[in-house]
C-alpha positions in Angstrom: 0.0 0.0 0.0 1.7 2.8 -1.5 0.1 5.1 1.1 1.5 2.9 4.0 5.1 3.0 2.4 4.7 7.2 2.6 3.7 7.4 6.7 5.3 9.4 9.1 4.4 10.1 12.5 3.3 13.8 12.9 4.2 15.9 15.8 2.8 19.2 15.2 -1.3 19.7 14.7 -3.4 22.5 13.1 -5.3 24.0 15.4 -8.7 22.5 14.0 -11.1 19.8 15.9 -11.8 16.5 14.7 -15.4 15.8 15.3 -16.5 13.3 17.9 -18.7 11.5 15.2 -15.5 10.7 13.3 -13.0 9.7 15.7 -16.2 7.6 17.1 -16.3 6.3 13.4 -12.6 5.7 13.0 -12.5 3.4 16.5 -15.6 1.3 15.0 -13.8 0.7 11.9 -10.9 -0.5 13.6 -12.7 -3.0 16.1 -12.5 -5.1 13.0 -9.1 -5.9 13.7 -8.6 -9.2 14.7 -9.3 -10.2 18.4 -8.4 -13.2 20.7 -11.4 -15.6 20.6 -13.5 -12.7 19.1 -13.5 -11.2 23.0 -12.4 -7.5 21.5 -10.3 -7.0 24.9 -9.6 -3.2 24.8 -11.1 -0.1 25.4 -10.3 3.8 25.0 -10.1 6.5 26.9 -10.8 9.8 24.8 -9.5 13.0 26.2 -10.3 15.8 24.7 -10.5 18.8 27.4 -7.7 21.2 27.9 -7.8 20.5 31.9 -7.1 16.6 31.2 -4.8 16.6 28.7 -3.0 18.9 31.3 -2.7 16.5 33.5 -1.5 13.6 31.0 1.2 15.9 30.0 3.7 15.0 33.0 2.6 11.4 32.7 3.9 11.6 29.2 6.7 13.4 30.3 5.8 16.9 29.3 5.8 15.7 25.3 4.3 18.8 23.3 2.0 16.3 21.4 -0.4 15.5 24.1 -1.0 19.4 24.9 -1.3 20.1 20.9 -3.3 17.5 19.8 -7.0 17.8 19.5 -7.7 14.4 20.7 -5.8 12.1 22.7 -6.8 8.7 23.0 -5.6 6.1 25.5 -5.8 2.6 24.6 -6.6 0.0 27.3 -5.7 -3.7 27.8 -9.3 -4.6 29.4 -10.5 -7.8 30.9 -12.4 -6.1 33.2 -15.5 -6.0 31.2 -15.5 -9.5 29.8 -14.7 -10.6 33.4 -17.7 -9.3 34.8 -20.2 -10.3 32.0 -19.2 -13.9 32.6 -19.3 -13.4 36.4 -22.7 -11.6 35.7 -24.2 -14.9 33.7 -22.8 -17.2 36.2 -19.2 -18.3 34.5 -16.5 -18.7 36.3 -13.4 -16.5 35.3 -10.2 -17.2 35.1 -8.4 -14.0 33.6 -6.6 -12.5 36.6 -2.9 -14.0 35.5 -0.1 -12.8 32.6 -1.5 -14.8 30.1 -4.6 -13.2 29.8 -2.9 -10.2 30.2 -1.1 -10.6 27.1 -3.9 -11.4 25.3 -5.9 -8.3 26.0 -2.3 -6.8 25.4 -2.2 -8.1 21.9 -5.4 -7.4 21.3 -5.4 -4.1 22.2 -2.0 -3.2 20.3 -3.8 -5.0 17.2 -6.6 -2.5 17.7 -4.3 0.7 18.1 -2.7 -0.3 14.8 -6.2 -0.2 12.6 -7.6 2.9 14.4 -4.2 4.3 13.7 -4.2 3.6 9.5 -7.4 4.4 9.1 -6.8 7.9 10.9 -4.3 8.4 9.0 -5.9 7.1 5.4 -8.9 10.2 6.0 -6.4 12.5 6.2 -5.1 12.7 10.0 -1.5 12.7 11.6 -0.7 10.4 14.3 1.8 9.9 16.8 2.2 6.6 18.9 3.6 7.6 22.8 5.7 4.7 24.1 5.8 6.6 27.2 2.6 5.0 28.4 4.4 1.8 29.5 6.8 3.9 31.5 3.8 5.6 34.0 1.1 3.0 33.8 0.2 4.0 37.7 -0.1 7.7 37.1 -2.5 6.9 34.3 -4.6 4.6 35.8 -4.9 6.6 38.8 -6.1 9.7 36.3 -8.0 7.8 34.3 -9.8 5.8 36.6 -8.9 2.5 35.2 -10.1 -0.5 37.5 -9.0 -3.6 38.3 -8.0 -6.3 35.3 -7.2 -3.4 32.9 -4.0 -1.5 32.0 -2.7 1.2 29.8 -1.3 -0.1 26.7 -0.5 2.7 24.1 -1.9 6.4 23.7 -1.8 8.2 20.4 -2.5 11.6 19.8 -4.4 12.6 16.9 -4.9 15.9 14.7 -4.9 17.4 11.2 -1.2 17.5 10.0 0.5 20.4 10.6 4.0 19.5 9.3 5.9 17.1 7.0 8.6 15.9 8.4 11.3 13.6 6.9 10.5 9.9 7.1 13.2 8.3 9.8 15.2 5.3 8.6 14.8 2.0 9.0 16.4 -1.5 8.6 17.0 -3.6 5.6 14.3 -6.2 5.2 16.9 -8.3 5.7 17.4 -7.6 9.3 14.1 -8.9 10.1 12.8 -11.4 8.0 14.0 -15.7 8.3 12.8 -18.1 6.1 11.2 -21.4 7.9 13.4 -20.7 11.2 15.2 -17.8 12.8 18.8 -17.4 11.7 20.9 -15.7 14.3 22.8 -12.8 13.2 27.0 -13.0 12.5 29.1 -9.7 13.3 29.1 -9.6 9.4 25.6 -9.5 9.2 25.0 -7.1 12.1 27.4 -4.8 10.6 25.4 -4.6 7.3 22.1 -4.5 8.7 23.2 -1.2 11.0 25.5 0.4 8.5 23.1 2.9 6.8 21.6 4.0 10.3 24.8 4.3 12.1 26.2 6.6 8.9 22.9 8.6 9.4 24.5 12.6 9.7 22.2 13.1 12.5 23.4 9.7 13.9 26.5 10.6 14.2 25.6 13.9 15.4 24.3 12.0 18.9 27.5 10.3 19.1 29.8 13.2 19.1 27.1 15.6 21.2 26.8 12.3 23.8 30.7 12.0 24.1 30.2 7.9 23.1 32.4 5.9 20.6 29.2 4.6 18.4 25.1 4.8 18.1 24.6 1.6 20.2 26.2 3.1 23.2 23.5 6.7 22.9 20.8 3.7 22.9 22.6 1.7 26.0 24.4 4.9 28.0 21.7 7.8 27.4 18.7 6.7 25.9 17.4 3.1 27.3 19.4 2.7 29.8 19.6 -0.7 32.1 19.2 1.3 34.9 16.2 2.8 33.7 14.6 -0.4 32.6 14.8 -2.7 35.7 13.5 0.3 37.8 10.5 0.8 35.2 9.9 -3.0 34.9 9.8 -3.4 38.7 6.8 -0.3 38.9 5.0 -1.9 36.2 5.8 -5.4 37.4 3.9 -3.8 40.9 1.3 -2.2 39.1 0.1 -5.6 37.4 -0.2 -7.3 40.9 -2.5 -4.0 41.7 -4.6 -4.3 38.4 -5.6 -8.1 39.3 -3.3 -9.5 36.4 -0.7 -11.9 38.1 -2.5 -14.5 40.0 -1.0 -17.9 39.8 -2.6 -19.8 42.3 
């Protein structure tokens, strides 16, 4: 899809609404993604007032996009519902552990995807906020999330008000095995990164971080270990709050 091939995450929005009967459109579209089971285990939050999108701003950490976009939608992981219609008709339910939170996971991430081409095929910029796995707490606590659902993704949506350059990305080679995964040789690995580590801008971040190559701005400044483990423990904790790791 040639239209696919052209995408680029957009940043900057017009100052122009997007109607409530479209964006409702666009999320009914997308519930045609494919589900687990045909369970459709998500839900969305849509923000759209100036006072909440306020307060999703540090949760996001301060990220322009959530105060300039028009709409902000956060997408849920949510076994809540489906929990409580089977308690409600007398089933017993056993979606309280990881598994099941992966599912609604997937499911959820399978739904942010369609919503997300389809915004962007009538016309609408899009930007996916990764930060939403790092403060799944302070979201739930704003958003009122109950128990058996979690924050997945949020992506802020507007009319386009920039084009910015497409950033790189790897060969097909460096992701694609035929029948079994082939591990990668040094050879390999030094193909597969060459074009992004020669990137001007690249190797702009290495000089401006003081590091000898592109893997150590990821490693040293940008995901660092340190950083990880102490965001995988809080959202380690905040899956035992939201009912999801039971394994009696």
């Amino acid at each position: 899809m040639e239209s696919f091939i052209n995408r680029r995450t957009i940043r900057k929005y017009k100052q122009e609404d997007i109607p409530q009967e479209k964006i409702d459109m666009l999320l009914f579209q997308a519930s045609r993604a494919a589900t687990m089971g045909n369970m459709q285990l998500y839900s969305v939050v849509v923000t759209r007032s100036e006072e909440m999108k306020e307060k999703l701003s540090p949760l996001h950490f301060g990220q322009p996009m959530v105060k300039g976009a028009p709409v902000v939608l956060t997408f849920c992981a949510d076994f809540n519902r489906f929990t409580k219609w089977c308690e409600q008709r007398n089933a017993d339910a056993g979606y309280d552990n990881l598994l099941s939170f992966m599912n609604a996971a997937s499911d959820t991430l399978l739904y942010v995807q369609a919503f997300c081409t389809l915004a962007e095929e009538a016309g609408y910029g899009t930007c996916y906020l990764g930060t939403t796995l790092y403060n799944p707490q302070g979201i739930i606590d704003l958003l009122k999330l109950p128990k058996l659902t979690f924050p997945i993704a949020t992506i802020t949506v507007g009319v386009p008000d920039e084009c910015p350059e497409q950033p790189d990305r790897l060969p097909h080679l460096a992701y694609i095995h035929e029948e079994t995964y082939h591990d990668y040789t040094p050879n390999q690995l030094d193909i597969i990164y060459y074009f992004k580590e020669q990137l001007e801008e690249n190797q702009k971040f290495v000089e401006i971080n003081k590091k000898e190559n592109l893997a150590q701005v990821f490693t040293d400044c940008r995901y660092t270990r340190k950083d990880n483990v102490a965001m995988s423990e809080g959202m380690l904790q905040t899956l035992k709050n939201q009912g999801f790791l039971n394994m009696v």
